[in-house]
C-alpha positions as CSV (number, residue, x, y, z in Angstrom):
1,X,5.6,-12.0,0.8
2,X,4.5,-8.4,-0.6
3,X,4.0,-6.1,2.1
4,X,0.9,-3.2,0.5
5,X,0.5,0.1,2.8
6,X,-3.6,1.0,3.1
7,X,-3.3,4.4,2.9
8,X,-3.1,8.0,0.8
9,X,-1.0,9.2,3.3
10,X,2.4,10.6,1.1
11,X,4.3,11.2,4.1
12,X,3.6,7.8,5.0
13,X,4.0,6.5,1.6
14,X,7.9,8.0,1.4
15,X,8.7,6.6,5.0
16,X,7.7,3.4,4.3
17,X,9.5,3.6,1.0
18,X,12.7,4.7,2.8
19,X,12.8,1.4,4.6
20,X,13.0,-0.5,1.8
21,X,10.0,-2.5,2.7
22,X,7.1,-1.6,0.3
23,X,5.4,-3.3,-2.3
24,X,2.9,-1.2,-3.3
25,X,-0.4,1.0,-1.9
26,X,-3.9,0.2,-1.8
27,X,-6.3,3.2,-1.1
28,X,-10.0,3.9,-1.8
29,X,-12.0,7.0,-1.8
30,X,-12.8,6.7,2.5
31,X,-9.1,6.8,2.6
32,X,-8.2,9.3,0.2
33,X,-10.5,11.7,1.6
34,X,-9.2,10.7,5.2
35,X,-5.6,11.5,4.2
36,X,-6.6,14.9,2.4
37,X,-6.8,13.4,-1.2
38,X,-9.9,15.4,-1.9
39,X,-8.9,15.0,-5.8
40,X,-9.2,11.1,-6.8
41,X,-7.2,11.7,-9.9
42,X,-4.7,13.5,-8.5
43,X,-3.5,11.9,-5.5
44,X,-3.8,8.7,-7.4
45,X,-1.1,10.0,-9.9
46,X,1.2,11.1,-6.8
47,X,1.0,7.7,-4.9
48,X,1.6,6.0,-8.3
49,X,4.6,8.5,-9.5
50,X,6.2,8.4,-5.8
51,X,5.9,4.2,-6.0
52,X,6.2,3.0,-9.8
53,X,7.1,1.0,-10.5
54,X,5.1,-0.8,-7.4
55,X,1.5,-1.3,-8.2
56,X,-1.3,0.9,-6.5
57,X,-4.4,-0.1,-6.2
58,X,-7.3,2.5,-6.8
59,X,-11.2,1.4,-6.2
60,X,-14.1,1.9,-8.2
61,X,-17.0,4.4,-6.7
62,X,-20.5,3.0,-8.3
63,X,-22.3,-0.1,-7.8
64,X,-23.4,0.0,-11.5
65,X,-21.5,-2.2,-13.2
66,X,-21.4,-0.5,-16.2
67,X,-20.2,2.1,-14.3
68,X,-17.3,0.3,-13.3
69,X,-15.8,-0.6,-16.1
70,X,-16.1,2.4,-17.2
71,X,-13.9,4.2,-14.0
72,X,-11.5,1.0,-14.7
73,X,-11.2,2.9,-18.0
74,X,-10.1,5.6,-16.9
75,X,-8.1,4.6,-13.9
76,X,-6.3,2.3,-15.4
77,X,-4.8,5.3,-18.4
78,X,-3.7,7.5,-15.6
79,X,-0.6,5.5,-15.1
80,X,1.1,2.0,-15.8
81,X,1.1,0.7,-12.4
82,X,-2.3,1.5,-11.4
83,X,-4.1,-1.3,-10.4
84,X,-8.2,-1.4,-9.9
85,X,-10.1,-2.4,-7.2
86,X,-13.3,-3.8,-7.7
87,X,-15.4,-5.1,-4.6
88,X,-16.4,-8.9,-5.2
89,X,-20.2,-7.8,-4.4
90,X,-21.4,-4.7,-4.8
91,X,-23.7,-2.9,-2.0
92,X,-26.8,-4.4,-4.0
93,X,-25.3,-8.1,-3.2
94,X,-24.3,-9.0,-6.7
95,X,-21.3,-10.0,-7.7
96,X,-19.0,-8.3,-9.5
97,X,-16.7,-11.2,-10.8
98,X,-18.3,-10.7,-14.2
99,X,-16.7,-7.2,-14.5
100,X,-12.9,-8.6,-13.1
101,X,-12.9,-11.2,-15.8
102,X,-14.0,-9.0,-18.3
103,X,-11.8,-6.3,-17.2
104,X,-8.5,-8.6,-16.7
105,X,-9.3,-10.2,-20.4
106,X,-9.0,-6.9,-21.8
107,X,-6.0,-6.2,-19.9
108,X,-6.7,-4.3,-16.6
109,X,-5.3,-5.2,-13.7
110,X,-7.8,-5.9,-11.2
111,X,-7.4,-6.1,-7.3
112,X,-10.9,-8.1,-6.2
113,X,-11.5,-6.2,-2.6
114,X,-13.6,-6.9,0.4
115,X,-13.4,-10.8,0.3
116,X,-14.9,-11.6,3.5
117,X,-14.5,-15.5,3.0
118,X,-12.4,-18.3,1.5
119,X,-14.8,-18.6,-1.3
120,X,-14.9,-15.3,-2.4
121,X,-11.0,-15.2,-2.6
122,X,-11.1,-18.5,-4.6
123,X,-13.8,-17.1,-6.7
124,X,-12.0,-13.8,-7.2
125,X,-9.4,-15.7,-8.2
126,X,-10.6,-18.0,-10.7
127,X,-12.8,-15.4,-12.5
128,X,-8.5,-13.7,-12.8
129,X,-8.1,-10.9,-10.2
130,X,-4.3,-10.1,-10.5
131,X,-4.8,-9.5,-6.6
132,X,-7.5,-11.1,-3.8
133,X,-7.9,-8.5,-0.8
134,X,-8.8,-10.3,2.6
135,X,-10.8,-8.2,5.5
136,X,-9.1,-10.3,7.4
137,X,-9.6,-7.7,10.7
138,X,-13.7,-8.0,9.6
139,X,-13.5,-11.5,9.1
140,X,-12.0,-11.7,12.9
141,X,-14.4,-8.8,13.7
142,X,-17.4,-11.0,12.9
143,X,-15.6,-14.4,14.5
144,X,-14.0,-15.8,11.6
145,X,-11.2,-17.7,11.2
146,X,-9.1,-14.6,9.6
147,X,-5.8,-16.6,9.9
148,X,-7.6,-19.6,7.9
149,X,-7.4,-17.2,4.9
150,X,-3.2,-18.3,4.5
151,X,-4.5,-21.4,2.5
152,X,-6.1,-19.6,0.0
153,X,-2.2,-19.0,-1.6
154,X,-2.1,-23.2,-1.4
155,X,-2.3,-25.0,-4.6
156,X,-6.0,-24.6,-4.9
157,X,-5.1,-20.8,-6.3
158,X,-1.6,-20.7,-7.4
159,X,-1.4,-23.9,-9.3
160,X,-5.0,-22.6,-11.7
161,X,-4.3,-18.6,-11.1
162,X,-2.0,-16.1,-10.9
163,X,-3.9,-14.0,-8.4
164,X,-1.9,-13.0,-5.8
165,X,-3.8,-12.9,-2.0
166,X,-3.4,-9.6,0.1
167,X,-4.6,-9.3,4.0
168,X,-6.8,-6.2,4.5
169,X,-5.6,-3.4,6.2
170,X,-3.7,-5.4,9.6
171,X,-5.3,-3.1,13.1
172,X,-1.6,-3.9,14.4
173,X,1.4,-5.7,13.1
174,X,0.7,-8.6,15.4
175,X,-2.9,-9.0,13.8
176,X,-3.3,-12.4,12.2
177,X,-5.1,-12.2,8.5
């Protein structure tokens, strides 16, 4: 199991880190400006020289999916462990598995985010997401079966892909999915 802290919190980062339980961060601009990372750049490149080599996740700003690929660009030279979250449908409704594949053929490690069912993970996985984010506490939220979303890492992903599945950001540590 790889244990990812949702945050831009460095304080938080470090203690976290001190336990020796961390896998990596996952942020996005809501929580960057939250935790008083009012530069994207910049407190991307702290979380991902105070964690490398653990991956960190940083997500896209645009619905354009031009756009996107673009920002992967450029996220994705600001350090070697930076990792790119793409939403699996943009605000529009369209899907952006297009842009993961295309992105994670040419190399760019993409973390597919806001998967809000078990066929956006699988899809998000077959079109070669290196990671599959699960709102599970939305899911539950909404009356979903959040917990359901365990299976996704059973053969039906892990024996085709090599994406690897990670809950959204838990309420509690009790919170299923």
């Amino acid at each position: 199991m790889e244990i990812f802290l949702d945050t831009a919190n460095l304080d938080e980062i470090e203690r976290w880190l001190d336990c020796g339980v961390l896998d990596g961060v996952t942020t996005n601009p809501s929580i960057m400006l939250k935790d008083g990372g009012y530069d994207l750049q910049r407190r991307g490149l702290e979380i991902a020289r105070l964690v490398e080599p653990r991956p960190v996740s940083v997500e896209v700003t645009t619905n354009d999916f031009d756009e996107m690929i673009r920002q992967a660009y450029t996220y994705a030279e600001w350090a070697p462990n930076i990792v790119v979250k793409i939403p699996v449908i943009n605000e529009f409704g369209r899907p952006c598995l297009g842009v993961v594949r295309r992105l994670e053929r040419e190399g760019i490690r993409i973390n597919m985010t806001a998967c809000l069912s078990y066929g956006q993970a699988l899809l998000g996985a077959k079109a070669g997401a290196t990671y599959v984010s699960i709102f599970g506490g939305r899911v539950a939220d909404e009356g979903g079966d959040a917990p359901a979303f365990g299976q996704v890492r059973g053969p039906q992903v892990q024996s085709r892909d090599r994406s690897r599945l990670q809950p959204g950001r838990r309420r509690s540590a009790g919170q299923d999915g």
